[in-house]
VOGU-3710 file (C-alpha; in Angstrom, 3 decimals, decimal comma):
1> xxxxxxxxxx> 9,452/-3,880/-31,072  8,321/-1,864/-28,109  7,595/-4,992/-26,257  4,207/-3,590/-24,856  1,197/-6,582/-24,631  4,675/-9,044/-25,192  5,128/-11,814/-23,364  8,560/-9,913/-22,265  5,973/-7,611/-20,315  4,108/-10,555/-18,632
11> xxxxxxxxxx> 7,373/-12,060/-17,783  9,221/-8,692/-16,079  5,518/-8,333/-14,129  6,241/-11,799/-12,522  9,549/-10,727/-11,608  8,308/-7,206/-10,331  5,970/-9,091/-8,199  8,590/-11,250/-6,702  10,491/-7,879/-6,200  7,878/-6,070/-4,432
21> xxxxxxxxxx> 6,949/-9,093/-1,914  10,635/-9,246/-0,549  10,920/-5,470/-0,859  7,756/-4,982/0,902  8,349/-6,685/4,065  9,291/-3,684/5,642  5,445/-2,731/5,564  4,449/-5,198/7,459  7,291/-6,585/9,769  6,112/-4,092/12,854
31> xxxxxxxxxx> 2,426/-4,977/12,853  3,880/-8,702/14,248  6,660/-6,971/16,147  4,547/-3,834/18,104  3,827/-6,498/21,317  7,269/-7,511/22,090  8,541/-4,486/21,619  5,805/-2,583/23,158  6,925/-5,240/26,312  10,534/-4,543/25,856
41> xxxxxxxxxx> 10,402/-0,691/26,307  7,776/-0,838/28,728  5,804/2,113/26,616  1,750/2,616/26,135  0,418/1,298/23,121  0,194/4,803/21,287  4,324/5,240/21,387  4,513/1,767/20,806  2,576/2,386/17,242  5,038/4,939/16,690
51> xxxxxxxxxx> 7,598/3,210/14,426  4,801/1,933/12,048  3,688/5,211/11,599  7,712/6,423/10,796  7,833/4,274/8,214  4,427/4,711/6,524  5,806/8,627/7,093  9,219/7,217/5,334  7,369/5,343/2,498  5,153/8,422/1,378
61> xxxxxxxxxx> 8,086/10,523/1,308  10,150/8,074/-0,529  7,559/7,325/-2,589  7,629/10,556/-4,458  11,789/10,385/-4,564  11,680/6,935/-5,726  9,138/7,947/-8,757  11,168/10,943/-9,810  14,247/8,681/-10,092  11,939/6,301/-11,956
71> xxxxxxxxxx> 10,871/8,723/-14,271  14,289/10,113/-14,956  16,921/6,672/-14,629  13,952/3,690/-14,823  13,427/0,781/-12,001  16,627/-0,531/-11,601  18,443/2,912/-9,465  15,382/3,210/-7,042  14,862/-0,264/-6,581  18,655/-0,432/-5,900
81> xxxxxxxxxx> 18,323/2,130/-3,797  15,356/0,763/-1,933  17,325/-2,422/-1,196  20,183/-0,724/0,234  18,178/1,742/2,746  15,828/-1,737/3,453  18,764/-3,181/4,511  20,170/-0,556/6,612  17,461/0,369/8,225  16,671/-3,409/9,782
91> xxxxxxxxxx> 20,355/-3,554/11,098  19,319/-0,488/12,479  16,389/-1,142/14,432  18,003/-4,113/15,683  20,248/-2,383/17,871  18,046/0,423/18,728  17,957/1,579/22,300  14,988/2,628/22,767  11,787/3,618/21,024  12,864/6,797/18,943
101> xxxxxxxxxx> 16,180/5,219/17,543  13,395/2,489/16,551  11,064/4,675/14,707  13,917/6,661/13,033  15,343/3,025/11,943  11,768/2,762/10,500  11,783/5,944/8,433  14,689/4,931/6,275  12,837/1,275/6,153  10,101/2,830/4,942
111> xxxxxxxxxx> 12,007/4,897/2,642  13,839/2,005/1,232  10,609/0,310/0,800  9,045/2,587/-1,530  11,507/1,762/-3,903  10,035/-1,126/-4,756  6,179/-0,600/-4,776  5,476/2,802/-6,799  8,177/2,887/-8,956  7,017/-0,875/-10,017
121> xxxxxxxxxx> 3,281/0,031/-10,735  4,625/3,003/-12,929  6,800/0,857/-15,121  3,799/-2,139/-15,560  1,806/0,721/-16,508  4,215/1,489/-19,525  4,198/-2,265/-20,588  -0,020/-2,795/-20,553  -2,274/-1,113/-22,968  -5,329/-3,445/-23,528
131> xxxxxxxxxx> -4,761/-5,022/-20,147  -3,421/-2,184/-18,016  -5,436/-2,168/-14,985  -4,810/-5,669/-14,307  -1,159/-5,431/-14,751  -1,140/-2,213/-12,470  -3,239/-4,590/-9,847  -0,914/-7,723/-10,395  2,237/-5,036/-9,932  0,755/-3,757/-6,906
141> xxxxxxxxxx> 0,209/-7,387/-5,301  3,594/-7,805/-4,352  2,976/-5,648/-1,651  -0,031/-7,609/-0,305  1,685/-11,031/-0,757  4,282/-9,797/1,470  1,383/-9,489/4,057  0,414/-12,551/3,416  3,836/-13,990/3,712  5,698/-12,177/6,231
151> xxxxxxxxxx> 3,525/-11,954/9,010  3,563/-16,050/9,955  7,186/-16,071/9,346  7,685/-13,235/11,555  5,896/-14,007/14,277  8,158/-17,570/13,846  11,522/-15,687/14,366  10,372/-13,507/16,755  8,745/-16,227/19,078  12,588/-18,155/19,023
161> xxxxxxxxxx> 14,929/-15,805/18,584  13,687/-12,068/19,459  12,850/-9,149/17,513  15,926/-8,429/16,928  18,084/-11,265/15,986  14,556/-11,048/13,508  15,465/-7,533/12,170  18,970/-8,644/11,731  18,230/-11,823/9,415  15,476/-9,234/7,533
171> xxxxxxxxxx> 17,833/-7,185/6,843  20,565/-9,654/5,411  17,913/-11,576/3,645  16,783/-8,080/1,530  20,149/-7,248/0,849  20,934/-10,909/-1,229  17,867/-11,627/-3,232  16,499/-8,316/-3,937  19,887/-6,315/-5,444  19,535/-9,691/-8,118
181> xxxxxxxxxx> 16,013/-9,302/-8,840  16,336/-5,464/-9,749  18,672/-6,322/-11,988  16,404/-8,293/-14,561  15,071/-5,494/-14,740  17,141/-3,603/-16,733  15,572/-3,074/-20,227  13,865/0,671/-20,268  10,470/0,776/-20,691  9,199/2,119/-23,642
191> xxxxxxxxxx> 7,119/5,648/-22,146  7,174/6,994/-25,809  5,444/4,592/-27,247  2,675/4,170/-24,697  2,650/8,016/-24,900  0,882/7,583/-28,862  -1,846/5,841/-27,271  -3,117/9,302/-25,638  -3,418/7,920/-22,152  -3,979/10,637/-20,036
201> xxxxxxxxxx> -4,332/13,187/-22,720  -7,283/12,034/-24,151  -9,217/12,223/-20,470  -7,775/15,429/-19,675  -8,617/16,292/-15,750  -12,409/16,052/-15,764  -12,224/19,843/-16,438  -9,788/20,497/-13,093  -6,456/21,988/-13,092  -4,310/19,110/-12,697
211> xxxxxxxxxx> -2,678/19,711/-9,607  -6,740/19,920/-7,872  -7,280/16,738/-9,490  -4,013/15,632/-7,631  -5,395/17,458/-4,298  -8,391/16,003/-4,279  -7,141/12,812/-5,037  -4,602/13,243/-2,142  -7,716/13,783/0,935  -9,553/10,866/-0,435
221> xxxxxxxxxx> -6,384/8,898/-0,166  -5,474/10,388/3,171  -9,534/9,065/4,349  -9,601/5,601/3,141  -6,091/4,689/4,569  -6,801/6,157/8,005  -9,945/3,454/7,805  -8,058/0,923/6,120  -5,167/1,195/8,983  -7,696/0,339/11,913
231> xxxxxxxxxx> -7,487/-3,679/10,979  -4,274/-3,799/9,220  -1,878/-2,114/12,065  -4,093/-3,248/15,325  -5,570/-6,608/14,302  -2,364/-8,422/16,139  -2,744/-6,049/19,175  -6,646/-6,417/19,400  -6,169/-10,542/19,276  -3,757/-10,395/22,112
241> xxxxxxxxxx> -6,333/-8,042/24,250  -9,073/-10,220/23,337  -7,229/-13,145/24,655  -6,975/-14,640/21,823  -3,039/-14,362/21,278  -0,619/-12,109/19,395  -0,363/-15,521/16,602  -4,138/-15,686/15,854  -3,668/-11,873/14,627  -0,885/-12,536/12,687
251> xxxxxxxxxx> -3,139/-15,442/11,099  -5,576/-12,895/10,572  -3,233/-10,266/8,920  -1,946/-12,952/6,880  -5,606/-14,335/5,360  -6,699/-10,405/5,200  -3,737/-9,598/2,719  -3,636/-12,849/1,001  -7,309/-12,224/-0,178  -6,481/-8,980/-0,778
261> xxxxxxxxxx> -4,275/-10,344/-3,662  -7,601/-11,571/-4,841  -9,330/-7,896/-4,935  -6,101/-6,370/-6,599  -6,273/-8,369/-9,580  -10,127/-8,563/-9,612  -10,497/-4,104/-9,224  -7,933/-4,208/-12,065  -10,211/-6,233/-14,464  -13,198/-3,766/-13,027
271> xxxxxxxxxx> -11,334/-0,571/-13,766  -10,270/-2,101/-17,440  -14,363/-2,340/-17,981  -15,513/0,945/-16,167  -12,830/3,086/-15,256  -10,120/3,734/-12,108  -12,879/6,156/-10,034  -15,591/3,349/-10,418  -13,772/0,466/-9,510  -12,677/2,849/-6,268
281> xxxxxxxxxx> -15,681/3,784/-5,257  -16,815/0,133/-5,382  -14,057/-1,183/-3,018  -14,315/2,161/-0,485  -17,769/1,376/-0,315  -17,164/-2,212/0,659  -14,300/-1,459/2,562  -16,777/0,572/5,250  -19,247/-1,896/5,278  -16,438/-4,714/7,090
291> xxxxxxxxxx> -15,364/-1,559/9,642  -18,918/-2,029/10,323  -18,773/-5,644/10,487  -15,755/-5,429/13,194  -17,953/-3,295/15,440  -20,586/-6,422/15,405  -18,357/-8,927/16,360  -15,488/-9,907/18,288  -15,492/-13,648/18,150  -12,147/-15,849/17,606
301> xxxxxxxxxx> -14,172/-17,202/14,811  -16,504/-14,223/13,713  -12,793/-12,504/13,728  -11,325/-14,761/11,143  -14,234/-14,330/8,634  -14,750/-10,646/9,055  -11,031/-9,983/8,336  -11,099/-12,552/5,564  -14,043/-10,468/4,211  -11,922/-6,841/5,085
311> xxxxxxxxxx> -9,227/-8,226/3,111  -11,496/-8,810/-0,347  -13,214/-5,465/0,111  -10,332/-2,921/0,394  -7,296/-5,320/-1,204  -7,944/-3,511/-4,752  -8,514/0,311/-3,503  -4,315/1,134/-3,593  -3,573/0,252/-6,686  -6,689/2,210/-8,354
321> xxxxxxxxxx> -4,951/5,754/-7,369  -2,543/4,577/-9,898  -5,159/3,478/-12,471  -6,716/6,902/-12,028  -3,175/8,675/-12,375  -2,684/6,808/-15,757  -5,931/7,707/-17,280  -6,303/11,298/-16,114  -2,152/12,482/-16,520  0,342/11,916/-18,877
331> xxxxxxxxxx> 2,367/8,964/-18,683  5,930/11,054/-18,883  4,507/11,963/-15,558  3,602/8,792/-14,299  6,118/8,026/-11,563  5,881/11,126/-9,695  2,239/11,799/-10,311  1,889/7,745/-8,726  4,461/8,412/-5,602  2,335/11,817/-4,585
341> xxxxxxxxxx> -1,003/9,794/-4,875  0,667/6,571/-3,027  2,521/9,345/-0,749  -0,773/10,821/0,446  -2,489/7,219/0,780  0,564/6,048/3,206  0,332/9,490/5,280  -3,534/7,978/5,983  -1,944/4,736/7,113  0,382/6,273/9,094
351> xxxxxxxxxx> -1,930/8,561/10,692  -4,436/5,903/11,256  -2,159/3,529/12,549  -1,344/6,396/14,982  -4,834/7,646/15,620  -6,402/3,779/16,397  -3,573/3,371/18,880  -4,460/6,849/20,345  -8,076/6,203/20,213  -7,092/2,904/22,066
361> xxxxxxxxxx> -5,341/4,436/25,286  -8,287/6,730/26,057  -11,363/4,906/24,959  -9,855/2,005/26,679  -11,128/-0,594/23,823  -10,766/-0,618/19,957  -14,846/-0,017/19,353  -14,150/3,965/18,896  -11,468/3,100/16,465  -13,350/0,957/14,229
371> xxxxxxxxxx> -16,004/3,578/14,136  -13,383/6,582/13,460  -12,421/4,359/10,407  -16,111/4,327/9,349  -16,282/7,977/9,444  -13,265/8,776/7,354  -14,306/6,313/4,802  -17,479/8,795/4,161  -15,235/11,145/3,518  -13,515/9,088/0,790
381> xxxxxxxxxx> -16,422/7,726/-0,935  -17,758/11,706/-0,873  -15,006/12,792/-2,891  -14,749/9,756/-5,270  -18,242/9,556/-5,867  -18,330/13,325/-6,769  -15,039/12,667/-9,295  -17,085/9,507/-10,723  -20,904/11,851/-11,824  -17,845/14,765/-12,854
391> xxxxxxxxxx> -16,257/12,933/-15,189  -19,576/11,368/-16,213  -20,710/14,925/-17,150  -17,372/16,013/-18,780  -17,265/13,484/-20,749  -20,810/14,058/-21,834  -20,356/17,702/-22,047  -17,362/16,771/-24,636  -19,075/14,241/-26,647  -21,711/16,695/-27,232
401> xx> -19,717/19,696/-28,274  -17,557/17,612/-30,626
//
């Protein structure tokens, strides 16, 4: 039996999910820890940002390496191999003497890190026929329940011990339960047989060569993570300027990407009714209306809702790069096709995590940022809209000539 719609498949998802929220703290662990160490080096907020941005660089990187080693050995090497950098990389930063031996210690985090996210969606993706986009959003929540998670616990350690006894018990923590979980893991997935199915083949590339398709793809991933950084790498930052605490942000990251779970699963059961690009262009749409909402208010309250809402809007837009990949590539290609489109997204993270920190030192407030945000979400829902009427017409244009 190939296992695929088997209650095998639903049963490796739940352990893929457990997976990706312990191997996905890396993601996460510097939005609590940029104020104390911002303090500790005595550095401006834009070189403070610096180390998130090295490990959204080390993530996009490794997310392409990690899904050719998927595609070639299955889950269990890169998620191995994910664990191991993890690891390293928090003992690393723990001992770091100053800001650039922290942000290289956050490249290899990063790197090991992607081990554990694209590589995962892949595989679900070869387990799921009738209910594929919701296992590819399910897959993909691990990295969102490690926002919700992490944050609180974080901030805990860090508020008792330092940020780096923190990065030390991290690192430790990784290297027990995660080297476990990858190994349930172990049974292949069956690519072949999901291959008969024609997923990929029978959409074609809306009439593109594949590698524009992958291009285009690429920029609109780049725009909606720039805007989608804004909240997710300042919100702790912009709490503590507002007065209102480095904790209450944390809170607020936490609610943001526990929602978020929410609008992974929920775009999943979208894009099984109408399609990866739709289901897209409905969350990047949403996702610039709450940038707008941020430039309206600024209350401790107003906050909590408005990031609540944030974390709804834009929790399902990830995963749906890898919905699209499945539909419009082959599924041999699947884990390297899924680490360039995830590779691209995390360069927009990483650049807007930069870029609102940048913003922030000249501008002197976070206002500009949230409306830079806004402005490269156009850009986003431009391109995806466009893909959405294209493959509209294609599909039209091959219905008719068939």
């Amino acid at each position: 039996m190939s296992g695929v719609d088997s209650t095998y498949a639903w049963i490796r998802l739940s352990v893929a999910v457990v997976l990706g929220t312990v191997g996905s703290v890396g993601m996460w662990s510097y939005v609590v820890a940029l104020p104390p160490v911002q303090a500790d080096f005595g550095i401006l907020r834009n070189l403070a940002s610096l180390p998130y941005t090295m490990a959204m660089i080390g993530f996009a990187f490794g997310g392409v390496a990690m899904g050719r080693l998927a595609d070639r050995y299955g889950i269990v090497v890169p998620a191995i191999a994910g664990t191991l950098l993890t690891a390293l990389g928090f003992l690393g930063a723990a001992y770091a003497p100053n800001i650039w031996v922290l942000s290289a210690a956050h490249v290899v985090i990063g790197f090991g890190c992607s081990g554990t996210f694209g590589p995962i969606v892949s595989d679900m993706s070869h387990w799921f026929r009738k209910r594929r986009g919701i296992a590819i959003g399910i897959a993909s929540c691990g990295n969102y329940a490690a926002g919700a998670i992490w944050p609180p616990i974080i901030q805990y350690f860090i508020e008792g011990h330092g940020w780096r006894a923190t990065h030390i018990g991290i690192g430790i923590f990784c290297l027990v339960t995660m080297v476990p979980l990858a190994l349930m893991l172990r049974r292949p997935s069956p690519v072949e047989h999901v291959d008969l199915s024609g997923a990929g083949e029978a959409h074609g590339t809306l009439g593109l060569k594949p590698n524009t398709l992958q291009a285009l793809l690429a920029v609109a991933g780049i725009a909606c993570c720039v805007a989608m950084a804004m909240p997710q790498v300042h919100i702790v930052a912009y709490c503590a300027d507002l007065g209102y605490g480095p904790a209450r942000g944390a809170e607020m990251l936490s609610l943001m990407l526990g929602l978020g779970l929410i609008a992974r699963v929920a775009s999943g059961s979208i894009a099984d009714k109408i399609g990866g690009l739709g289901a897209l262009l409905i969350g990047s749409a949403l996702q610039a209306f709450a940038l707008l909402l941020y430039l309206g208010f600024n209350g401790l309250t107003s906050l909590y809702v408005v990031s609540a809402l944030f974390g709804l809007f834009q929790g399902g837009i990830i995963p749906m790069y890898a919905v699209i990949v499945r539909e419009y590539f082959p599924p041999k290609e699947a884990g390297t096709r899924v680490g360039i489109a995830l590779m691209f997204a995390l360069f927009g993270m990483a650049l807007g995590g930069w870029m609102s920190g940048a913003i922030f030192d000249f501008a002197g407030s976070y206002r500009a940022a949230f409306a830079n945000g806004f402005l490269w979400n156009l850009l986003n829902i431009a391109i995806i809209g466009w893909l959405l009427i294209r493959s509209r017409t294609w599909m039209s244009g091959r219905l008719a000539t068939a």
